[in-house]
N, C-alpha and C positions, 0 to 999 in steps of 0.2 A: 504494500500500500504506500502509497506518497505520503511526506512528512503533512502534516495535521498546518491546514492555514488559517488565518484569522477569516474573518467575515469579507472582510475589503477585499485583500488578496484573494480569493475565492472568488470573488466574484468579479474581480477588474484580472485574473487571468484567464477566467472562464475555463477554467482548467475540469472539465468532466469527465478523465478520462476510466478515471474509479469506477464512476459507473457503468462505463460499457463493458468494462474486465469483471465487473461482480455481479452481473444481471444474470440473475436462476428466476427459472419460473416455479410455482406452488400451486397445486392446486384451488381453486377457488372457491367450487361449487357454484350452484346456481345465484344468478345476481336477476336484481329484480331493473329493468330499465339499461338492460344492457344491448351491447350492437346487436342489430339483428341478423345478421349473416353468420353469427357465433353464437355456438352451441351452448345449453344450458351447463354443461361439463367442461366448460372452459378452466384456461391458468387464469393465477394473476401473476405477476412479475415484480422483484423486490431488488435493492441494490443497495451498493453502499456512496459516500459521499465525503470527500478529504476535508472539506469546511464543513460549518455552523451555520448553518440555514435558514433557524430558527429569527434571526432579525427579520427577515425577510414575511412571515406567517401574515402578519396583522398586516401585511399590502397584499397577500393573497385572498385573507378575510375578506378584502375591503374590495376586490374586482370579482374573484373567482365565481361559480355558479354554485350554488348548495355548500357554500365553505360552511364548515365548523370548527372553529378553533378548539383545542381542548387546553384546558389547565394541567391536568394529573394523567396521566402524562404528558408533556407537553408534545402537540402535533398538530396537525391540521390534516383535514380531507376535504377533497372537491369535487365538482364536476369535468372534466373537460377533453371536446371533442366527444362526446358521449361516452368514457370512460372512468371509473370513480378511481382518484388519485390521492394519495395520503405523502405525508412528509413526517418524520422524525428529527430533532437537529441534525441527525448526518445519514438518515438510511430515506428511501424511499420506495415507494410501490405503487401500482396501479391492475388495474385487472378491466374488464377481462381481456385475454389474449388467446389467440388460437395455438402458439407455438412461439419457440422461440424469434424465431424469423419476424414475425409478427409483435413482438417485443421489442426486437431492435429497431424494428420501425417505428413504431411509437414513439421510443423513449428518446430522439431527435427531437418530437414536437414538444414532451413534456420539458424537456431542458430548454427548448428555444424561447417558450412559455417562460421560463425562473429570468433567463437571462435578458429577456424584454422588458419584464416587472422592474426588475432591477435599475435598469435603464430609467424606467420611466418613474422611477421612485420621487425625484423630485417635487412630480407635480401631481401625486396623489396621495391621499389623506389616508393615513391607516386606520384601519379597524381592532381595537384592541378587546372588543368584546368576546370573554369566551362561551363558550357552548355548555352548558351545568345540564344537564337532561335531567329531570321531574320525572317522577314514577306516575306512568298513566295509572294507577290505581289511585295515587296522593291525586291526581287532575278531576279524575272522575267523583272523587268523594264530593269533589266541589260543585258538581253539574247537578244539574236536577235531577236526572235520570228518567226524564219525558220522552225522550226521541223525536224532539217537537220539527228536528232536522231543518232551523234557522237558520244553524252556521251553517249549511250547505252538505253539512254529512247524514250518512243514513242513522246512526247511533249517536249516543253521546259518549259512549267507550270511542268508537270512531275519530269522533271528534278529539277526545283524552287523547288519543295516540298522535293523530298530527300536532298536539295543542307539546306532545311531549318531546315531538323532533321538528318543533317550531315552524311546522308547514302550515300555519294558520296565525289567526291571531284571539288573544283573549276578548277583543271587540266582540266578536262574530258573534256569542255568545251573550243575549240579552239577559239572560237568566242568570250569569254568573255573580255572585256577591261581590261588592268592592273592597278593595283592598286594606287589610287596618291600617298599613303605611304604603309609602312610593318612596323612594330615595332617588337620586341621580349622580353616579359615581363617575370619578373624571381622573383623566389618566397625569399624575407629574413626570415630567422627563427629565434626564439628565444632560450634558451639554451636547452628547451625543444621539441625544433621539432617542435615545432608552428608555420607555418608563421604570421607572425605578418601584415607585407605590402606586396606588390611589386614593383620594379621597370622597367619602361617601356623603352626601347632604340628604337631612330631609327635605321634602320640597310637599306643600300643598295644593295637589290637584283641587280639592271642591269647587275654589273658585269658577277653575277653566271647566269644570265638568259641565256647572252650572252653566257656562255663557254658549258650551257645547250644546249642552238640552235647548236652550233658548232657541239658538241657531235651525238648530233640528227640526222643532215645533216650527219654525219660523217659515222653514223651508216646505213643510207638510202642508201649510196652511197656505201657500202660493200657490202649489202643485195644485190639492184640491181648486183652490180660484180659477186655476187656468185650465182645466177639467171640465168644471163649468161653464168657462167662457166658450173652450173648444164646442161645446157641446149645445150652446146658444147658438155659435156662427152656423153649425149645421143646422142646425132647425131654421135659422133664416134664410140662409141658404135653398134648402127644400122647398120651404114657400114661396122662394124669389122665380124658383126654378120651376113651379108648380103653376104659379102667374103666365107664365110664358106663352105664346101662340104653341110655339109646338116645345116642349120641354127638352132638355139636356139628357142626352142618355148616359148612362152612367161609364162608356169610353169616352164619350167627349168633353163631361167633367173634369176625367182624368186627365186626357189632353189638357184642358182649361188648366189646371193645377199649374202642371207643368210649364207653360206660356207664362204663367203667372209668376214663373220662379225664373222666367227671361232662357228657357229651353229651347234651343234650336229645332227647326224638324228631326235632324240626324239624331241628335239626342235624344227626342221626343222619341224615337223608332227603336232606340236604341236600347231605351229605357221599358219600354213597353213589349219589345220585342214582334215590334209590325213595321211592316213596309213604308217607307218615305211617303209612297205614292197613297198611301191610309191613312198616314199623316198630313197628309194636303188636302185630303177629303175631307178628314175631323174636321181639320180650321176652318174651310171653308165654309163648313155647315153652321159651325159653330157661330162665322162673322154673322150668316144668314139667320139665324134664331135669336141672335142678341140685337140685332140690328145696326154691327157696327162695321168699320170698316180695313180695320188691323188691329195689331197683335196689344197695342199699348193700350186701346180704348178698351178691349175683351178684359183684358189684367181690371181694369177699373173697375169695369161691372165687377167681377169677379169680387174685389174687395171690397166693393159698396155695399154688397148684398153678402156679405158675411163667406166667401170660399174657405172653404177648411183648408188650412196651412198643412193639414199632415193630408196623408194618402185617403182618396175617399173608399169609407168601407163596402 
């Protein structure tokens, strides 16, 4: 193995060559969201590394796909390329792999990946939060245990379990009780970017929670209004359309809409999936029932008499 190098050196020689001499494949087993062209009995692939890595984590946190940093031991796992990728300070692995062959090709883009970050360390923020995983049984005592399936899952064990590999959020969850405290822990560094501690504050959400609910109700209570308003313009609309010598059929309304939102024919066809020449016939029907003469006077009627802004039903 090559003498042992500091962080810097490691990474401004880009020196990897450990890893291509100590790449063994291990079995895997089956991995859930793995390549599709690879077999449920896939390897994975593991190696060694002459530096310390480890500075490096909290800017993988901070870009990578599905990162989890861990405290105890300290590592991280990721996404990438569609293959799940782990770091130790000086070992790494990735899976799945069909063969070795197939490992050394990979483990190109995984390095190209370290030494890009690196590169680009400057001008990106790290992420020094770790990963603590919660026992979905501790998550679930919490939930109601309705299956009221709010948050979007079928269960509320379900739910527990994303809520415990943080593939969800505590939001989602109308039912769950609030918190007896919230803190907001902040990282000190040292002159070199190191966090050294951190320091923990309490911090009182009620206030925000409150201007949150406010908000919320606030926003419910438009929606409804413009629900209603929608639901005016069509009733007058109907009538408007009901007055008519010969009425709007319910494609030349559609047309109408469209005209109304400054739709070209082509788009109008496009949209609607009819012929130009069907489109030319709408209009023209259209000017002759409104009794006007283009496209800008139709749009008028159309808003005088209340056109529904969204697709007519």
């Amino acid at each position: 193995m090559a003498p042992d190098m500091s962080g810097a050196e490691y990474f401004e020689n880009r020196d990897f060559s450990t890893a291509y001499t100590t790449l063994k494949l291990f079995p895997s087993g089956p991995m859930t969201g793995q390549v599709a062209d690879i077999g449920a009995g896939a390897y994975g692939a593991r190696f060694e590394l002459d530096g310390d890595l480890s500075p490096l984590f909290p800017y993988i946190n901070a870009v990578a796909d599905h990162a989890q940093y861990y405290e105890t031991p300290v590592y991280i796992k990721f996404v990438l390329f569609q293959r799940l990728c782990a770091f130790y300070p000086r070992q790494g692995a990735f899976a799945p792999v069909r063969d070795i062959a197939g490992a050394m090709a990979f483990l190109p883009k995984l390095l190209d990946f370290i030494a890009d970050l690196y590169r680009q360390r400057p001008r990106l923020t790290p992420n020094h939060k770790k990963f603590k995983p919660v026992s979905i049984l501790d998550i679930y005592r919490l939930l109601p245990g309705t299956n009221c399936r709010i948050c979007g899952y079928s269960t509320c064990m379900a739910y527990a379990a994303a809520l415990s590999r943080q593939r969800t959020s505590m939001v989602k969850c109308p039912h769950l009780a609030r918190p007896v405290e919230e803190k907001a822990i902040f990282p000190v560094y040292d002159r070199q970017g190191n966090v050294v501690r951190t320091v923990s504050l309490d911090i009182d959400t009620a206030c925000l929670r409150q201007k949150i609910d406010q908000k919320e109700t606030r926003i419910q209570s438009l929606q409804s209004r413009l629900s209603d308003l929608e639901r005016i313009r069509a009733a007058n609309f109907d009538a408007a359309n009901d007055n008519l010598p010969t009425p709007l059929t319910r494609r030349e309304i559609e047309v109408l809409q469209r005209i109304a939102g400054g739709a070209t024919n082509r788009e109008i066809s496009g949209e609607l999936q009819i012929s130009q020449h069907t489109v030319k016939s709408h209009v023209i029907h259209i000017f002759n029932k409104l009794g006007v003469n283009d496209r800008a006077q139709a749009s008028a009627w159309g808003a005088l008499h209340g056109l529904p802004l969204c697709e007519y039903p």
